[in-house]
N, C-alpha and C positions, 0 to 999 in steps of 0.2 A: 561085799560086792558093791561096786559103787553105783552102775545106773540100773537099777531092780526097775520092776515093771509101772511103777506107783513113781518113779525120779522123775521132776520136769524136765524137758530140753530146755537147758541154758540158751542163749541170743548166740553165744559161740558153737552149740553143736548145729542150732537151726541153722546157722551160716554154711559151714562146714555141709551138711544137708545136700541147702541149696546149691553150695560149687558143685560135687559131683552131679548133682541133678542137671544143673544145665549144662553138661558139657554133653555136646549133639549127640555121639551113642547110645548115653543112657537115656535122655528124652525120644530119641527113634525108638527104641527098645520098650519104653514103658508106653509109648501110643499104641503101638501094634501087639500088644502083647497081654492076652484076659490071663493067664496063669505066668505070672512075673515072679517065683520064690526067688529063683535062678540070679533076675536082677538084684532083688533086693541082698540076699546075701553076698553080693558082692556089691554092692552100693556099703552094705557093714561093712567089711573089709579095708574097703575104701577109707572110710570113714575111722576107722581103727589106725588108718598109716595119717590120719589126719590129728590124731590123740583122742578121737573120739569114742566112746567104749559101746555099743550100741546093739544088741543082736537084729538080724532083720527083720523080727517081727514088728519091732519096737522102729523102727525104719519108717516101715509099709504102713504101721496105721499115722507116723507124725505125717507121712507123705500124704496119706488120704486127707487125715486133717485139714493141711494145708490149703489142700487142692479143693476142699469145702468151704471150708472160712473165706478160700480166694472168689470163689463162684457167686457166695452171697453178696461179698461187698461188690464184686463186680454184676450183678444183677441189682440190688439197690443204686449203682452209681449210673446204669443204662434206662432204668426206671425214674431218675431226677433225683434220687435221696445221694446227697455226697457224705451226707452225717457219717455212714459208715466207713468202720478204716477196718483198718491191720498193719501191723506192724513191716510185715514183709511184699507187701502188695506191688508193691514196683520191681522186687527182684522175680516175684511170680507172674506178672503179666510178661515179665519177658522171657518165660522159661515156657507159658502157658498158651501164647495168644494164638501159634497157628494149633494149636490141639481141637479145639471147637468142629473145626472141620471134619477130623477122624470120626470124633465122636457121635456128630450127625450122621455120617454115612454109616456108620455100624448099628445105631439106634434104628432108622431110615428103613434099613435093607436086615439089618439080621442073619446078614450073610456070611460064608466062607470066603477066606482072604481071595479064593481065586476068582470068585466072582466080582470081587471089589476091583482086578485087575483095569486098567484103563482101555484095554481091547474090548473087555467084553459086558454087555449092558444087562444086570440084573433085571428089569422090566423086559424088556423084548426075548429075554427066554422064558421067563413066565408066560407069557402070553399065546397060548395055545388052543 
């Protein structure tokens, strides 16, 4: 079997990765979304018509990876440290930049998607 759970991703699967990742469905999909198997087995899939051989577990944690390594350096780069890099940082700040926002409002509020709705304000029904 050639990518076992212990194989690096090559600079050509990370790429490959990347493309499907930022094409706008699956980045909407993976914002709004805490239980994503669904995506990532089809982000495999994907990635399989790419030649790349990947199951989605092995997907979902290079994804998380990514989206860590990306956060530090971009938290050292907002903090004055530019030392830090990554490799893929500029294909990820542009797959990544409006995500911040989701993720404040879901941290924030703690809420159900219907609450999050733009009608209706999570503080003023609280407030009893």
């Amino acid at each position: 079997m050639e990518s076992g759970a212990g194989k690096h991703w090559t600079e050509e699967e990370v790429k490959a990765l990347l493309s499907v990742w930022s094409e706008k469905n699956i980045r909407k999909q993976l914002q709004g979304t805490l239980r994503n198997k669904g995506i990532f087995i089809y982000i495999a899939k994907r990635l399989q018509e790419l030649g790349v051989c990947r199951d989605w577990k092995q997907c979902r944690a290079k994804y998380k990876n990514l989206k860590y390594e990306y956060r530090m350096v971009k938290y050292a780069h907002n903090s004055g440290d530019v030392t830090k890099t990554m490799k893929f940082f500029h294909d990820l700040d542009a797959i990544l930049r409006y995500e911040p926002v989701t993720q404040l409002a879901e941290e924030n509020c703690r809420c159900s998607a219907t609450e999050t709705q733009p009608n209706t304000s999570p503080t003023t029904e609280r407030k009893q």
